[in-house]
C-alpha positions in Angstrom: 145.3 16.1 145.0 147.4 19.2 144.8 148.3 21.4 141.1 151.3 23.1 140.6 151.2 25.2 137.9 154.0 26.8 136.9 153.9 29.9 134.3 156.2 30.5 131.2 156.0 30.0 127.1 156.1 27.2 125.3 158.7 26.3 123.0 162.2 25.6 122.6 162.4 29.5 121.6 161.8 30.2 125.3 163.5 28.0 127.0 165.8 29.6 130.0 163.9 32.5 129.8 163.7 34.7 132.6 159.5 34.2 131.8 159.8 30.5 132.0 161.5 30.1 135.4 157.6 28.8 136.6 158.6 26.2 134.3 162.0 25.5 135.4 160.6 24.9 139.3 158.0 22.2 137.4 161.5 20.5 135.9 162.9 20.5 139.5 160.1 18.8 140.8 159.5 16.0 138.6 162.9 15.3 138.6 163.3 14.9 142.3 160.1 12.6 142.1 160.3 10.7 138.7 157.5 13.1 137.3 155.6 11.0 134.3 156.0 11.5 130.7 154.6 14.9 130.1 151.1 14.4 128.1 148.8 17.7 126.4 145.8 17.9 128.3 144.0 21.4 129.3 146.0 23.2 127.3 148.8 22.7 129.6 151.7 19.9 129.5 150.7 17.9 132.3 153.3 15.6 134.8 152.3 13.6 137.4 154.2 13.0 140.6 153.6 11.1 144.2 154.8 13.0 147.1 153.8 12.4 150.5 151.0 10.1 149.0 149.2 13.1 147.4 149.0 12.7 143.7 150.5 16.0 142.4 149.8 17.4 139.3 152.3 19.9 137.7 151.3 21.8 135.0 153.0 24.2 132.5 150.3 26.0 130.3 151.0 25.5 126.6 148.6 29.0 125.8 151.7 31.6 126.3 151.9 33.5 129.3 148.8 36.1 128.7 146.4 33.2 128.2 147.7 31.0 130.9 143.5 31.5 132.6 142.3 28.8 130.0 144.4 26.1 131.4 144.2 26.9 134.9 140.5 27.7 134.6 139.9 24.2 132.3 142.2 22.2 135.2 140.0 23.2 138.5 137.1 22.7 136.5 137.8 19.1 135.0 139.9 18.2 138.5 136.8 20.0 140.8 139.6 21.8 142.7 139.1 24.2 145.0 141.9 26.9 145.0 143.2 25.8 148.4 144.9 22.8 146.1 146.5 25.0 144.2 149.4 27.1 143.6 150.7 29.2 140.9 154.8 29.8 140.3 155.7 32.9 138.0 158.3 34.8 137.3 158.4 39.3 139.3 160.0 41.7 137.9 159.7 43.8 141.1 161.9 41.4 143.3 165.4 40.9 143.3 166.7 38.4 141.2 166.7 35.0 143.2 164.4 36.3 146.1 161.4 34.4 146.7 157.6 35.4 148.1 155.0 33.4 148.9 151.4 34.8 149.6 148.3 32.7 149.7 146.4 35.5 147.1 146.7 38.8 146.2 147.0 41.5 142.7 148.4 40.2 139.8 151.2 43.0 140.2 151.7 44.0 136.6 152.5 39.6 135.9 150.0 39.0 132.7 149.7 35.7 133.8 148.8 35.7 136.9 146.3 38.6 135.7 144.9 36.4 133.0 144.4 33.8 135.7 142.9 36.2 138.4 140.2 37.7 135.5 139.3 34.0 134.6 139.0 32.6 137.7 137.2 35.9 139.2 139.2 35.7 142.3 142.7 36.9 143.9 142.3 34.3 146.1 144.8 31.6 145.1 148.5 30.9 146.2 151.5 32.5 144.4 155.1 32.1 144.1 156.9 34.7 143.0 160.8 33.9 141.9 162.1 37.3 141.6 164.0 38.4 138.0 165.1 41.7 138.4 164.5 45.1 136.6 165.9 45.8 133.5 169.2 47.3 133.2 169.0 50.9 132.3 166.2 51.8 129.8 166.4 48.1 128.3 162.3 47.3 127.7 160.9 45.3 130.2 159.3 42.6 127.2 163.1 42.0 126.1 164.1 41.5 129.2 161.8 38.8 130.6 161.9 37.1 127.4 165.9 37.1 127.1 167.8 34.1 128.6 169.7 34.3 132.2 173.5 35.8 131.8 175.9 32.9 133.2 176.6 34.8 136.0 173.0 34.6 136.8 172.5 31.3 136.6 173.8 30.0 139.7 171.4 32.6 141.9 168.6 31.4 139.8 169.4 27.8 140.1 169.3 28.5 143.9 166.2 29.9 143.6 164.8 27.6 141.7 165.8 24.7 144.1 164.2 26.6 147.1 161.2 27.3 145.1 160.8 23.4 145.1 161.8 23.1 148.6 158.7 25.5 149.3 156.5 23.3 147.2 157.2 20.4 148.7 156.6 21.5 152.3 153.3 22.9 151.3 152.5 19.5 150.2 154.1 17.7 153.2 153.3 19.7 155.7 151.3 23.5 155.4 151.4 26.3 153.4 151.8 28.7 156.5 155.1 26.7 157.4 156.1 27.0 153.4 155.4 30.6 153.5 157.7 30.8 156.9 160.4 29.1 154.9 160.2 30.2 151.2 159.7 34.4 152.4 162.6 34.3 155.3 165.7 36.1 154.4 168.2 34.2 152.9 
């Protein structure tokens, strides 16, 4: 069994947020693979899928971002994962918008989530995708910004990115995170 957990806000409020794009990759892939209705469990809203016969568990934390530890920490505790069966998509500020990176652990890099994770689990040592946003424009606060909505003239690169974020996914499912981290990281 594989989790995805993919890192935003909950709430209609967020939605399309640059901070919810973790949450848009989780959309992408149950949709591709007729994800279950969503169900509350671990303080995340949970879908199953099948792919490559590994049940896939894809989960989208319901604690806002800075909490998003509790429902990772309570979902490898209740599942007995170990962290190679996991990986976690969020949203960087430090890459350009639509660019991808894939690393199998490292810092949190200023992403509260990720951070939150890292200080609950007590280890770096857990796969992250990283779907780049941008910096702010000018001297625009970097809160606003990650919690204001793509401009239509984003959308499209973000769609993209989104897409290939599930592409690398999926072939860290089907076939090995090395070869995903090959993929997802190459230059476009």
């Amino acid at each position: 069994m594989k989790v995805v957990v993919g890192l935003g806000n909950p709430g209609a409020k967020y939605r399309q947020t640059r901070h919810n794009v973790g949450f848009d990759v989780l959309a992408e892939l149950a949709n591709r693979h007729g994800g279950t209705t969503p169900t509350i469990k671990h303080e995340s809203e949970i879908v199953e899928i099948f792919l490559a016969n590994e049940k896939v568990i894809l989960a989208a934390p319901q604690t806002f971002m800075n909490l998003s530890g509790r429902a990772v920490r309570s979902l490898m505790d209740f599942y007995r994962l170990s962290l190679e069966d996991m990986i976690v998509i969020c949203d960087d500020l430090n890459l350009e918008r639509g660019r991808l990176r894939l690393k199998p652990s490292g810092s949190a890099g200023g992403q509260k989530g990720l951070a939150n994770i890292i200080q609950l689990l007590k280890t770096e040592e857990f796969a992250r995708l990283r779907v780049g946003i941008g910096r702010p424009p000018g001297r625009m606060d970097a809160a606003a910004f990650v919690l204001g909505k793509f401009t239509e003239a984003e959308s499209p690169e973000i769609q993209l990115a989104v897409a290939k974020a599930a592409d690398g996914v999926e072939t860290w499912i089907q076939e090995d995170f090395q070869t995903s981290m090959n993929r997802v990281n190459a230059p476009n």
